[in-house]
DOKEMAR-53246 format. One record per residue: x, y, z of N, C-alpha, C in turn. Coordinates in pm, 1 decimal. Layout:
ATOM       nxx       nyy       nzz      caxx      cayy      cazz       cxx       cyy       czz
ATOM         X         Y         Z         X         Y         Z         X         Y         Z
...
END
This chain:
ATOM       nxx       nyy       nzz      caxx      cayy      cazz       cxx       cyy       czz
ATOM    3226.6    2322.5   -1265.1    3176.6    2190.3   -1246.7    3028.7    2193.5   -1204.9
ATOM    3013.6    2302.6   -1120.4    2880.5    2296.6   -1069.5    2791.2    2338.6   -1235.9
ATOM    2799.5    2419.0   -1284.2    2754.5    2409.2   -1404.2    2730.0    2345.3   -1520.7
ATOM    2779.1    2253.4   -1519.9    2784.2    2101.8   -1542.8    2671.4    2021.3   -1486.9
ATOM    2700.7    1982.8   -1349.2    2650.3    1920.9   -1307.3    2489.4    1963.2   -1326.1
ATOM    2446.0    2079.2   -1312.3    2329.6    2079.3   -1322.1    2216.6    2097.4   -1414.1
ATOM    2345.3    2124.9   -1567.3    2319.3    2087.1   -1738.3    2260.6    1940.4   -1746.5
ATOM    2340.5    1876.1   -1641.0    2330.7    1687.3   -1645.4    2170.2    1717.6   -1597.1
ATOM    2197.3    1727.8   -1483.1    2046.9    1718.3   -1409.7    1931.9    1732.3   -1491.6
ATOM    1963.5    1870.8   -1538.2    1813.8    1924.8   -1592.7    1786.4    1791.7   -1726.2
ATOM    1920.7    1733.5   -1769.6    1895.5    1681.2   -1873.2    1833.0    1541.0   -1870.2
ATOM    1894.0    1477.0   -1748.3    1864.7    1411.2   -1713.6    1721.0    1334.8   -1616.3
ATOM    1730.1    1417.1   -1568.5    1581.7    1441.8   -1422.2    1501.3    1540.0   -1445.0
ATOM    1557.7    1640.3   -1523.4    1470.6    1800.4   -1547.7    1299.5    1730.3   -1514.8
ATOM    1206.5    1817.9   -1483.2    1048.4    1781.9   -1489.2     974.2    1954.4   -1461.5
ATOM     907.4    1965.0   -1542.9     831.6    2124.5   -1458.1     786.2    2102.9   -1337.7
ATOM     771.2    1990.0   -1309.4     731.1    2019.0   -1134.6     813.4    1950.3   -1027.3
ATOM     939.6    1983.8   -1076.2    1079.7    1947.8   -1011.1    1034.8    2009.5    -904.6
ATOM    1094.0    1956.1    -829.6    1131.8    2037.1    -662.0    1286.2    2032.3    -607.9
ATOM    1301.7    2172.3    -575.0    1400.3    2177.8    -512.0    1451.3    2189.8    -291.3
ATOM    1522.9    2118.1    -275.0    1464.6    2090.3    -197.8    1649.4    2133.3     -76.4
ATOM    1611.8    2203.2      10.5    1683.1    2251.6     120.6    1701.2    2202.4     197.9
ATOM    1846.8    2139.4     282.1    1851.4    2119.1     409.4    1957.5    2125.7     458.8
ATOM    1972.8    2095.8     582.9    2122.1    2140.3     668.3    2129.2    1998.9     727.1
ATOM    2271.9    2010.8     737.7    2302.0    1857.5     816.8    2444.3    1884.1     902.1
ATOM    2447.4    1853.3    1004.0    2571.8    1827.2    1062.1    2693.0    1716.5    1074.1
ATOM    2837.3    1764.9    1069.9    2908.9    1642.9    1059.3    2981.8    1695.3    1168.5
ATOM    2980.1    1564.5    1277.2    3058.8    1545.2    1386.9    3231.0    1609.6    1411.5
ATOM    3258.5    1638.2    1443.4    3435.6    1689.6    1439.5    3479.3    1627.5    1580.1
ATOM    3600.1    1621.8    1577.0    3640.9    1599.1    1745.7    3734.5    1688.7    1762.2
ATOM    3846.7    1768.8    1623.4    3904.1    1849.2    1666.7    3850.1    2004.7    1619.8
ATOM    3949.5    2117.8    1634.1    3871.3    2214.5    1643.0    3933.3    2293.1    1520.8
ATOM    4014.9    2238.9    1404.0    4114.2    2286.3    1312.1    4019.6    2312.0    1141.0
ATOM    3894.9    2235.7    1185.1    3813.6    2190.5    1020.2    3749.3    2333.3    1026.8
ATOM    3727.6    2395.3     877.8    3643.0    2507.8     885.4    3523.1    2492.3     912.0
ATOM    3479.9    2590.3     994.5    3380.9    2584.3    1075.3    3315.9    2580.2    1185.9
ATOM    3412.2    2437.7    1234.9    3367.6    2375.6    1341.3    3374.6    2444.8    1501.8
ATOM    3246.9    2377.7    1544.1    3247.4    2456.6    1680.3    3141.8    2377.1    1732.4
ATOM    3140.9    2423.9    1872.2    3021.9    2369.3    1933.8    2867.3    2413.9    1922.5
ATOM    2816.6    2374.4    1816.1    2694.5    2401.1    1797.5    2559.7    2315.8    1771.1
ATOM    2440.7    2347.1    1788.0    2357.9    2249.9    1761.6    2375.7    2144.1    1619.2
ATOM    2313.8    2036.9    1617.2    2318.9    1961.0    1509.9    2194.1    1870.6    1512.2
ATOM    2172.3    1919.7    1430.2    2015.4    1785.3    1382.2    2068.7    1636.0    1376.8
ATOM    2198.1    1620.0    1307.2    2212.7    1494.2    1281.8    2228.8    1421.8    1464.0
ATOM    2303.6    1476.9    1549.4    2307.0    1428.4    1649.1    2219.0    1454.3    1779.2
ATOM    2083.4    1549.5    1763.0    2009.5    1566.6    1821.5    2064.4    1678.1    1947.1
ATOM    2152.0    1698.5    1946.5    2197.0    1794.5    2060.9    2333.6    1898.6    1988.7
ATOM    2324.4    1983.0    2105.8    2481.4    2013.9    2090.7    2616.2    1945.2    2083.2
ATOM    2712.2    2003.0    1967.0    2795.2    1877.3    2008.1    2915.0    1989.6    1879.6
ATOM    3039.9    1922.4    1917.6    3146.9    1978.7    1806.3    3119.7    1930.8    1657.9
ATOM    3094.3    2029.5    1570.2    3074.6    2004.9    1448.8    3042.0    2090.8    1316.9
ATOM    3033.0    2092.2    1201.8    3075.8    2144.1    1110.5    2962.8    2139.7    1071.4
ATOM    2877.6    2248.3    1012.4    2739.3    2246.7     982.9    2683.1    2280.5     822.2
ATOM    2710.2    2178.6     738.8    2667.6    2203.6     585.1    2521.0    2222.6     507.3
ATOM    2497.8    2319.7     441.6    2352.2    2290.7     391.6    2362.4    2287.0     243.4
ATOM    2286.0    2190.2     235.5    2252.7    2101.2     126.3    2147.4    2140.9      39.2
ATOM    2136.2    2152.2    -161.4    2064.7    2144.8    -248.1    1989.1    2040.0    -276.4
ATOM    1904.4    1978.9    -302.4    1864.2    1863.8    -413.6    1781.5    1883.6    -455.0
ATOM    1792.5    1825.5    -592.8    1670.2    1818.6    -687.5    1583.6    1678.4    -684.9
ATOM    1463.7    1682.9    -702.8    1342.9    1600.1    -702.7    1265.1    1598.6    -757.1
ATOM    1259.4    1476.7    -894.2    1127.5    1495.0    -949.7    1063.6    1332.3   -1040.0
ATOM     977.2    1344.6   -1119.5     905.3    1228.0   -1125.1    1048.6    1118.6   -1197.4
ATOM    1127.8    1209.0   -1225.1    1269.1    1096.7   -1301.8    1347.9    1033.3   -1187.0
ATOM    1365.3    1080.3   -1109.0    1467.8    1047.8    -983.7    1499.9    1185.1    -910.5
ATOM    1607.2    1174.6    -802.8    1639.0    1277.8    -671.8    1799.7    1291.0    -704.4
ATOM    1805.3    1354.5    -691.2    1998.9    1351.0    -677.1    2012.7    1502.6    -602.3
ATOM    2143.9    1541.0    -526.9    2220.9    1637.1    -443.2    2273.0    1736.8    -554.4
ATOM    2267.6    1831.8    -535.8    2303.9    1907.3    -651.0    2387.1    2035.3    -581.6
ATOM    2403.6    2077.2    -476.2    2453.1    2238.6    -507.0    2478.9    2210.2    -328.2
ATOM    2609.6    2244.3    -262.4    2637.9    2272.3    -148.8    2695.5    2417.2     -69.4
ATOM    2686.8    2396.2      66.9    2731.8    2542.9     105.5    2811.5    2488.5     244.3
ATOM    2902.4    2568.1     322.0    2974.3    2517.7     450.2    2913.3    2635.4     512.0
ATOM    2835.7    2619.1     657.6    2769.4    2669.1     696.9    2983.5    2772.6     848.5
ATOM    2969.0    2870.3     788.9    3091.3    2952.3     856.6    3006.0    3028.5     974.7
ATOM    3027.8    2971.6    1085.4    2964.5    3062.9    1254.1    3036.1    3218.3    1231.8
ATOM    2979.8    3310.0    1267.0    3031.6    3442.3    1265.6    3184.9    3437.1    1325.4
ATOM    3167.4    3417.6    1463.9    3324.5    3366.1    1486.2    3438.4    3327.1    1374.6
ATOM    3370.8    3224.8    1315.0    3517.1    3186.6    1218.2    3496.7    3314.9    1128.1
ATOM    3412.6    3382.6    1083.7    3458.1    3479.1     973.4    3514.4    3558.2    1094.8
ATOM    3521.9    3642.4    1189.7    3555.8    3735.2    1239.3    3732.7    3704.9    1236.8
ATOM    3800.2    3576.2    1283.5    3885.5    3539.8    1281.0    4017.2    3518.4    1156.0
ATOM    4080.2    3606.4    1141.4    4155.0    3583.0     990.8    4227.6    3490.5     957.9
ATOM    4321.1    3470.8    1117.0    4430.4    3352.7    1161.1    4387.0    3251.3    1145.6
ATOM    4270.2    3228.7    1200.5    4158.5    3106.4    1194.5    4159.8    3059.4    1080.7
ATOM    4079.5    3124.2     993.1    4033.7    3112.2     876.1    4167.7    3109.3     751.5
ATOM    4247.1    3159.0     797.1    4387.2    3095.0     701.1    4416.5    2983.5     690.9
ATOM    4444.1    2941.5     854.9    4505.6    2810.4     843.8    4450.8    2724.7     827.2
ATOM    4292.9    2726.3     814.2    4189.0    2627.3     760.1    4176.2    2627.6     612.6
ATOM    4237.7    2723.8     535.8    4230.3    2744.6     437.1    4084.8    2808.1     366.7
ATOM    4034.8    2871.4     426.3    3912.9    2930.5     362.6    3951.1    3108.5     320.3
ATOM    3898.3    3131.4     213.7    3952.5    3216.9      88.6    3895.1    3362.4     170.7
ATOM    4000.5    3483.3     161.6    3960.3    3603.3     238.2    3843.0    3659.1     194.4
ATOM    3810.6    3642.0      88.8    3673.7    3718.9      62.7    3547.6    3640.6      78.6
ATOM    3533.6    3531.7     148.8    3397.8    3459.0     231.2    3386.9    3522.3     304.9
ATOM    3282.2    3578.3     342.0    3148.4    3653.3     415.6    3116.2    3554.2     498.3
ATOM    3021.0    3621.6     657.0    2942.0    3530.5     691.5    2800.4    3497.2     650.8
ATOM    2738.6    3415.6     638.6    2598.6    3415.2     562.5    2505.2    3347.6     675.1
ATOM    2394.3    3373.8     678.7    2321.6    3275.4     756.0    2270.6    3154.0     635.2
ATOM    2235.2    3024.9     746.2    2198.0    2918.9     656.3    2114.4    2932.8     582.6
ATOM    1945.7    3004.9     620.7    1917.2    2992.7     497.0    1956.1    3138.3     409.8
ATOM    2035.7    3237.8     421.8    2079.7    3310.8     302.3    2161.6    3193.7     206.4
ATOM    2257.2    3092.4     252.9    2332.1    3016.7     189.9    2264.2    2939.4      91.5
ATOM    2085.2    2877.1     174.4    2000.3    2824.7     132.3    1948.3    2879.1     -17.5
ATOM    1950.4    3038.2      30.1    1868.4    3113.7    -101.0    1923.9    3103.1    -212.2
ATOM    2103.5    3124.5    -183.9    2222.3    3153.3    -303.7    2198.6    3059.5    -363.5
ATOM    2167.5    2851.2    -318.4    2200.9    2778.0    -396.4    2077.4    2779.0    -492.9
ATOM    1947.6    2790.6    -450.9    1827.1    2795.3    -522.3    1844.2    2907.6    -663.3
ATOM    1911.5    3046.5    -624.8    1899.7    3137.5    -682.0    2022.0    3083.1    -812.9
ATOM    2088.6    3001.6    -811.8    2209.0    2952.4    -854.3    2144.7    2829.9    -956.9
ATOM    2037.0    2773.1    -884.5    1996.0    2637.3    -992.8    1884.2    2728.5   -1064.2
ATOM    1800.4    2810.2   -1038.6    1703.7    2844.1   -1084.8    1801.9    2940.2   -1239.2
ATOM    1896.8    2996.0   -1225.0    1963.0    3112.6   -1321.7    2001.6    3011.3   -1399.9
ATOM    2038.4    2874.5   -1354.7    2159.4    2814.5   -1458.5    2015.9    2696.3   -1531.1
ATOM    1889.6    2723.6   -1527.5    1783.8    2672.2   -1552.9    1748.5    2576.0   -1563.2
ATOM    1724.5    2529.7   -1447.6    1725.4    2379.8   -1360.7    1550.2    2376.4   -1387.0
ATOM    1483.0    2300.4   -1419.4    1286.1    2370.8   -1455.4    1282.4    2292.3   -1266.9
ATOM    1222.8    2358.4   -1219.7    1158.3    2336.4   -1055.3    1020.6    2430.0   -1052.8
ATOM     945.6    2338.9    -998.7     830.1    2444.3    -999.3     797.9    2493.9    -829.0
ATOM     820.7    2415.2    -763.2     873.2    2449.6    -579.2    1026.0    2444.0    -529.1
ATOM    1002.3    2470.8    -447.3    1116.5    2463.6    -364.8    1077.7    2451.5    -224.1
ATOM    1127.8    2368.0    -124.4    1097.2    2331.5      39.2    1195.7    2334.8     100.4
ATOM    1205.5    2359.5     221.7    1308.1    2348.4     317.7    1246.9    2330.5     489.8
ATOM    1318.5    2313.4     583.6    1270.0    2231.5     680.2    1208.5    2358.7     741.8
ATOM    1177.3    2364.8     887.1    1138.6    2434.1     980.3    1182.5    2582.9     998.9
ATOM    1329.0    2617.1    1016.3    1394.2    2673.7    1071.9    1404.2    2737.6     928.5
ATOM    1467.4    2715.1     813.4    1477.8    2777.7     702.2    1315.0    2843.7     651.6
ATOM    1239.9    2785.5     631.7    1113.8    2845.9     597.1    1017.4    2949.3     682.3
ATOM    1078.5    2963.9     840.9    1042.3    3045.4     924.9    1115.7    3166.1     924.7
ATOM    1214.9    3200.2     832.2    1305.0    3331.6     837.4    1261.2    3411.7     731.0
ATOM    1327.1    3525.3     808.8    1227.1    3628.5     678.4    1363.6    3635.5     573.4
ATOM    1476.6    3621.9     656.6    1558.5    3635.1     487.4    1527.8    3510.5     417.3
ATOM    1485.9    3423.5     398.5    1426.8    3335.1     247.4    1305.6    3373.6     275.0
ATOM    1206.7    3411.1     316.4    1070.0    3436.3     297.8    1062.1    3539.8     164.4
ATOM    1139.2    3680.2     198.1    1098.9    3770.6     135.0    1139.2    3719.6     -19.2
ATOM    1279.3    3673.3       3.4    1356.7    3657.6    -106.6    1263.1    3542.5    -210.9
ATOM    1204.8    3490.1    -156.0    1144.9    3377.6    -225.7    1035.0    3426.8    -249.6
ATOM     912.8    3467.3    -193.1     817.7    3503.4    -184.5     782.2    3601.2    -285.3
ATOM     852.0    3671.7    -301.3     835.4    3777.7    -398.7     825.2    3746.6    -525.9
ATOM     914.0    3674.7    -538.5     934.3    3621.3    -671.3     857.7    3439.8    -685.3
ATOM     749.6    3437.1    -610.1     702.3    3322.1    -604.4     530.0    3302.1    -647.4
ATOM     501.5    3155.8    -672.6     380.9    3198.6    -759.2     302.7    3101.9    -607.1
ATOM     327.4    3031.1    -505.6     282.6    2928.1    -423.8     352.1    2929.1    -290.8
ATOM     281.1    2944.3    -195.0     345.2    2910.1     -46.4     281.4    2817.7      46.8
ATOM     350.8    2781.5     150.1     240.1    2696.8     228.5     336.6    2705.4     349.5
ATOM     308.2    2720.0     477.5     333.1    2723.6     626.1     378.1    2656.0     659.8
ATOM     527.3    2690.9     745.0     596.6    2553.9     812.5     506.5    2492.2     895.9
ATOM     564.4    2339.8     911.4     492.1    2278.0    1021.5     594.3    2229.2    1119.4
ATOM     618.7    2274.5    1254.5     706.4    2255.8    1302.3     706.0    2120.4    1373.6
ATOM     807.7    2053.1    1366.4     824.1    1935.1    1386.6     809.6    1856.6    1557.4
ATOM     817.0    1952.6    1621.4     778.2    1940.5    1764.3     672.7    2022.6    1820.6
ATOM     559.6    2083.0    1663.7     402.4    2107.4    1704.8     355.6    1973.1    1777.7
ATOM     390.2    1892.8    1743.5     294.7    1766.9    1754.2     150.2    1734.0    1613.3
ATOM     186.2    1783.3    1499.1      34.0    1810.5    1431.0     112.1    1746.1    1309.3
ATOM      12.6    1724.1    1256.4     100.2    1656.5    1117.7      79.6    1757.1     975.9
ATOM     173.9    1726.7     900.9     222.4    1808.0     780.2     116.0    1830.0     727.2
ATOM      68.7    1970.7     678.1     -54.9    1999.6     592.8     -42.7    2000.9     487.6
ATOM    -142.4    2052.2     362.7    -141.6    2059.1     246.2     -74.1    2234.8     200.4
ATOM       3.8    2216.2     125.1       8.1    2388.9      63.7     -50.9    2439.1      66.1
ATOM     -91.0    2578.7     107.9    -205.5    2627.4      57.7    -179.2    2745.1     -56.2
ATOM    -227.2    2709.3    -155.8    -184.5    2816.1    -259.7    -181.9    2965.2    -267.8
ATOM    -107.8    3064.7    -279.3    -181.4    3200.2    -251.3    -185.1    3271.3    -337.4
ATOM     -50.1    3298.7    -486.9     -66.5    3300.1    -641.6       2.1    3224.9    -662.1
ATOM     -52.3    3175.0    -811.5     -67.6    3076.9    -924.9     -63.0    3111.1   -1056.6
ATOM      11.5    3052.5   -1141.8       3.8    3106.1   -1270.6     -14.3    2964.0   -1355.3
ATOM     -30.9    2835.3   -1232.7     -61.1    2706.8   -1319.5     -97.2    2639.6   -1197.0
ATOM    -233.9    2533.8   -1269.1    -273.5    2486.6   -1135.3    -187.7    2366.6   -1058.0
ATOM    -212.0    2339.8    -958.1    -113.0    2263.7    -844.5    -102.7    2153.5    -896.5
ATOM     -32.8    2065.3    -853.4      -4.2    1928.2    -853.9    -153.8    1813.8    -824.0
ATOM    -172.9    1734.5    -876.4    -317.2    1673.3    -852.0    -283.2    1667.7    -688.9
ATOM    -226.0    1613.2    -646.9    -216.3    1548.8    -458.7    -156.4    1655.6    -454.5
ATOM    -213.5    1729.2    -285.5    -163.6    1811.0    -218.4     -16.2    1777.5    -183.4
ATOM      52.7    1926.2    -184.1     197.1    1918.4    -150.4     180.3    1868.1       1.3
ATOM     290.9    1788.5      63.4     334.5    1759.8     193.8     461.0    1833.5     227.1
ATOM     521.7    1929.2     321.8     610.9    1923.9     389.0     629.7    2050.1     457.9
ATOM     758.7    2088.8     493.9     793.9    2156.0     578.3     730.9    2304.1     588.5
ATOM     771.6    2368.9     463.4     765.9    2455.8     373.7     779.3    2471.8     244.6
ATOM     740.5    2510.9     174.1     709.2    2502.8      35.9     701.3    2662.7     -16.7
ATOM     788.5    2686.5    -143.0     710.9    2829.1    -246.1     746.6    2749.5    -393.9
ATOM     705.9    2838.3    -468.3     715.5    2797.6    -614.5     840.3    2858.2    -661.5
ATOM     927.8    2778.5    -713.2    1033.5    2859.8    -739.2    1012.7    2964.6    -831.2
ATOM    1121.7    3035.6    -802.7    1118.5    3167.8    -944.9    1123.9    3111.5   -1090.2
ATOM    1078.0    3190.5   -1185.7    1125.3    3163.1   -1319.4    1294.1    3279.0   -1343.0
ATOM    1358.4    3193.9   -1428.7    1466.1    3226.0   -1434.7    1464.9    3334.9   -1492.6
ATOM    1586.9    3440.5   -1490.7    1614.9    3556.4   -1496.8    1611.1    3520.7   -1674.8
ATOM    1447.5    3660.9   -1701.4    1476.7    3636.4   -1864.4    1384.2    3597.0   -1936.4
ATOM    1339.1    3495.0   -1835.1    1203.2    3463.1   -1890.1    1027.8    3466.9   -1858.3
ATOM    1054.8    3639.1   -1741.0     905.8    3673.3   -1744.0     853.5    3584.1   -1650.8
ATOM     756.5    3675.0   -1586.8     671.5    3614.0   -1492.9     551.2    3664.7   -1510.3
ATOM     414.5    3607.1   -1502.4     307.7    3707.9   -1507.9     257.9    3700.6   -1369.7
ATOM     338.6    3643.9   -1237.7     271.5    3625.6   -1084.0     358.4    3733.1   -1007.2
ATOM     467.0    3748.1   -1049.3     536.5    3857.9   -1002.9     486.2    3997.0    -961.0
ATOM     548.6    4100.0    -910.5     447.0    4218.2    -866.0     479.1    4333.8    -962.6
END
């Protein structure tokens, strides 16, 4: 289905200077039976609190935005747990991942099934880790520096570092930013 869905997309919304775009969100729980859930931070509710922590795909571009590709964010705990993780029904061979590795899989997932994106962004916390840094970076033609949201400073422009096509007329705005990869197959000349 997911393969599908993102045949639609490209067909529908596709743009070369699509953006793909990362984030995590929390959903409230009160009991303790949903996979996942635990007491952990949550953006959506500003604090700690019981809840189930999902991160989210979407695509963005001059056609429209739509959600495209999800992940259930699993605390080491629940993978360590087998009993746990049975009776919640989550499948024995899930791993634990950090969010943004989960982050990387879905990018690495729209970019193969050839979604055209020419960035990709994600908030604070995802764009400050070196597991999506390297992973992205390497295979990236554009980066630009988180801006953390309780600097107090406001969002800068990208700053480009390689390029294999020039930027967007208006400077990029946001969190973090790279250029996505070109899909497996079809060559890069920014690559190393």
């Amino acid at each position: 289905m997911r393969d599908d869905l993102f045949a639609y997309v490209s067909e529908h919304l596709g743009h070369e200077y699509g953006v793909l775009i990362v984030d995590e969100t929390g959903i409230l729980k009160k009991g303790i039976k949903s996979a996942g859930v635990q007491r952990q931070y949550s953006g959506t509710a500003g604090r700690t609190e019981n809840c189930q922590l999902g991160v989210f795909l979407a695509y963005a571009s001059p056609h429209g935005r739509t959600l495209i590709d999800q992940e259930l964010y699993l605390p080491r705990g629940w993978c360590d747990t087998l009993a746990r993780r049975a009776e919640a029904g989550i499948a024995p061979g899930v791993e634990f991942a950090t969010k943004p590795a989960l982050g990387l899989r879905m990018i690495e997932r729209a970019i193969t099934a050839g979604l055209p994106a020419k960035w990709v962004t994600a908030d604070e916390a995802t764009g400050r880790t070196r597991s999506s840094g390297p992973g992205c970076s390497s295979r990236a033609s554009a980066t630009s520096s988180p801006c953390p949201a309780t600097s107090g400073s406001r969002p800068r422009p990208a700053t480009p570092v390689r390029t294999s096509s020039p930027p967007p007329r208006r400077p990029w705005r946001g969190s973090a930013a790279v250029a996505a990869p070109a899909p497996k197959g079809h060559g890069s000349t920014t690559g190393p």
